[in-house]
N, C-alpha and C positions, 0 to 999 in steps of 0.2 A: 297700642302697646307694641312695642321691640324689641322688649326682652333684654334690652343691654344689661340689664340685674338681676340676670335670672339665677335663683335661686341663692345669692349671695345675700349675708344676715347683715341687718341694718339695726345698729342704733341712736336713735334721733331725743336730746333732749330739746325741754322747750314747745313740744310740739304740738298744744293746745290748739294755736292760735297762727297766723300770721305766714310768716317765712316757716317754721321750725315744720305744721301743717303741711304746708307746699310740699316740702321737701318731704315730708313722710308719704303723701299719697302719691308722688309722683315717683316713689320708689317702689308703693308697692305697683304700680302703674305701669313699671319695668320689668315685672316678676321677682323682687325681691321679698324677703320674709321682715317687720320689721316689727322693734320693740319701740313703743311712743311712751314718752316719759315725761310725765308732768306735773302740776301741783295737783289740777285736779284733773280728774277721769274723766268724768263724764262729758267733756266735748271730743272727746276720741271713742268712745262707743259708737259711733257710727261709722268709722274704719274699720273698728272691730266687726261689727255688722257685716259691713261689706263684704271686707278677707278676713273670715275668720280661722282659717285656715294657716293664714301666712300674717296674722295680727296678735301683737299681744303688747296690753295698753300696760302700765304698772305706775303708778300716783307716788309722789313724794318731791323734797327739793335737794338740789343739788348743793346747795350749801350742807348740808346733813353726809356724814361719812356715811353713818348705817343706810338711809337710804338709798348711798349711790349702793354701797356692797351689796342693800336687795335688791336691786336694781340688773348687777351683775349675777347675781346668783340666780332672778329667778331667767333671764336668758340663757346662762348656762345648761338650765334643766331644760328649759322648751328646744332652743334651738343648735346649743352644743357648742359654735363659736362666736367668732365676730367677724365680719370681713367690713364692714363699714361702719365708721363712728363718730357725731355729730354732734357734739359738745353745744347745740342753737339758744340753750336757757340764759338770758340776758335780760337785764332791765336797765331802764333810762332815766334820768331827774333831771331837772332843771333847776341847776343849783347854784345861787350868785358866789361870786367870790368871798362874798361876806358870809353866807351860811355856811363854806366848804369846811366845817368841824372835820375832825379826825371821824369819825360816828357817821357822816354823811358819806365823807369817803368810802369809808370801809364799807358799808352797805350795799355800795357800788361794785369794789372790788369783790367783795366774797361774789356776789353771783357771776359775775362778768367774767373776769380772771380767775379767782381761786375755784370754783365752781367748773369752769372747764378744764385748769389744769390737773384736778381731783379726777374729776370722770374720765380723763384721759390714762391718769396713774393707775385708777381702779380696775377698769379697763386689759394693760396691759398682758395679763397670762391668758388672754382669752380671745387677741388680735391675730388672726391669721396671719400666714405667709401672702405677702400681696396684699394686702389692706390699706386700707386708707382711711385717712383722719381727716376731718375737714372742719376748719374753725369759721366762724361769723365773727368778721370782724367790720369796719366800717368808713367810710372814702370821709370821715370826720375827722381818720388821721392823718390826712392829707392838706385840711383846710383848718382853718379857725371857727365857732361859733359859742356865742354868748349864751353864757350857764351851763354848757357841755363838758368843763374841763375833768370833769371825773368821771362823766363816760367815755369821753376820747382818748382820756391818759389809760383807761382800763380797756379798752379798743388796740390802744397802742403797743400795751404790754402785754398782747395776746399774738399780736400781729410779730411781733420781736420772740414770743415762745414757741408759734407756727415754725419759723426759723430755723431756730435753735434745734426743734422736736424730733425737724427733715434731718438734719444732719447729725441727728445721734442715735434718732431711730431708725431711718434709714436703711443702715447695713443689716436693719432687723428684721426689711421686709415690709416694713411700716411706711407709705408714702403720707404723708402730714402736708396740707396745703390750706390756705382759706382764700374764703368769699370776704369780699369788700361791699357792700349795698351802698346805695345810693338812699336817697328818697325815696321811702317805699311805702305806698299806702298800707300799713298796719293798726290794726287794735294798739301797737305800742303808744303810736302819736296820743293814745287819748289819756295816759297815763303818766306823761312827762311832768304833769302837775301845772302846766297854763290852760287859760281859759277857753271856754271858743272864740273870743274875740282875735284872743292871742294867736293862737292856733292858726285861725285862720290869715290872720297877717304876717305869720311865719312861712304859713304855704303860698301867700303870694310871692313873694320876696325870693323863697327857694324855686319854684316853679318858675320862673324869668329868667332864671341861670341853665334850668332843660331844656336841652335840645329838643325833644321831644313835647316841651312845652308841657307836663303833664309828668306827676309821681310815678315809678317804677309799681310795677305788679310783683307781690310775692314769686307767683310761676317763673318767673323771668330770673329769679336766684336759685328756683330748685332747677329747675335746668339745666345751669352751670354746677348745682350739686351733683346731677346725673352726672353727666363727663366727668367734674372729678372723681368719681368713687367709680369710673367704667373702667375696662380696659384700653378706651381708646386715649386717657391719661395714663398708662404706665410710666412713663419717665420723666414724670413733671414732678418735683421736689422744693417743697420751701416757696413758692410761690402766690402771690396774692393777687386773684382776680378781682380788679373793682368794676364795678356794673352801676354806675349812677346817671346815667342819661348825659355822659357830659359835663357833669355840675365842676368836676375838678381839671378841666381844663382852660380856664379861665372864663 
């Protein structure tokens, strides 16, 4: 530990599982205090466990107004502000052009998009001087892939709000940037709705295209979440780091 986070308030949705996890331990890892936000609790009880001190776990979805404002309120009473804010709650389908109803879409968008645009609005009276926003977006808005177009197009319109957020929030103190992942071995891949057969002939196909021959690790995104939300980013604004082993360089 290095303390680059020390004592600065962290809040991470999403963060059950996967990347959103990563990025929660690795902040508390840093000495920061963090709120973990999720559907359910009890795979964050053992952070709790850990720093109990400097942990406070609170269950619900982000699509839910009430739940982001308890979400907000009960950080308010533990820790008083916000100095970091990690909008990570996302989900993925694999959806042909033929099933992409209005219904599928939206499904997508509310957690993907309207979900972090929310938690970021709700957020707002509670963001420090010097703070930082950091969005999960994806190196899928880079590239093309078959049955993604409604998590890429809501990848995209996150990546286009990050933007937008630096440069109005900005003069407010508020630095707004995101993460781009690559291929990353997560609990996501197993819920995109193909099979193992599938699955796994996706990961050959993609895996040929890494440099590294081999899916990105979680750790390897909250890393770059550490620097963005340290001091040693203060005047990076609006920018999108993608971390995918190479996959979008041809």
């Amino acid at each position: 530990m290095t303390d680059l986070l020390f004592n600065k308030v962290a809040v991470v949705t999403g963060a059950s599982s996967g990347i959103g996890r990563s990025i929660a331990e690795h902040y508390l890892n840093e000495g920061a205090k963090v709120v973990v936000f999720a559907r359910r609790s009890e795979p964050l009880e053992e952070l709790e466990a850990r720093f109990p001190a400097r942990t406070l776990v609170v269950d619900g979805d982000v699509t839910s107004e009430t739940d982001l404002k308890r979400l907000a309120d009960a950080t308010a009473r533990r820790f008083g502000r916000v100095d970091i804010l990690v909008p990570n709650a996302g989900m993925a389908r694999v959806i042909p052009i033929e099933d992409s109803t209005r219904d599928a879409i939206k499904e997508t968008f509310d957690v993907n998009f309207h979900g972090a645009l929310q938690t970021v609005r709700t957020f707002l009276p509670d963001l420090n001087q010097g703070s930082a926003v950091i969005f999960i977006t994806t190196f899928l808005t880079q590239v093309g892939f078959p049955g993604l177009a409604a998590y890429s197009a809501s990848k995209a319109a996150l990546k286009s709000l990050a933007q937008t957020l630096a440069a109005e929030l900005g003069p407010r103190g508020i630095r707004v940037n995101s993460i781009a992942p690559g291929p990353i071995a997560t609990p996501l891949w197993s819920s995109v709705g193909l099979n193992e057969e599938q699955l796994n002939s996706v990961a050959e196909t993609v895996t040929s295209r890494l440099i590294p021959q081999a899916f990105g690790k979680p750790e390897e995104i909250a890393e770059v979440a550490v620097f963005l939300a340290s001091d040693a980013a203060q005047n990076i604004f609006g920018q999108e780091i993608v971390v995918d082993g190479g996959y979008t360089i041809g």
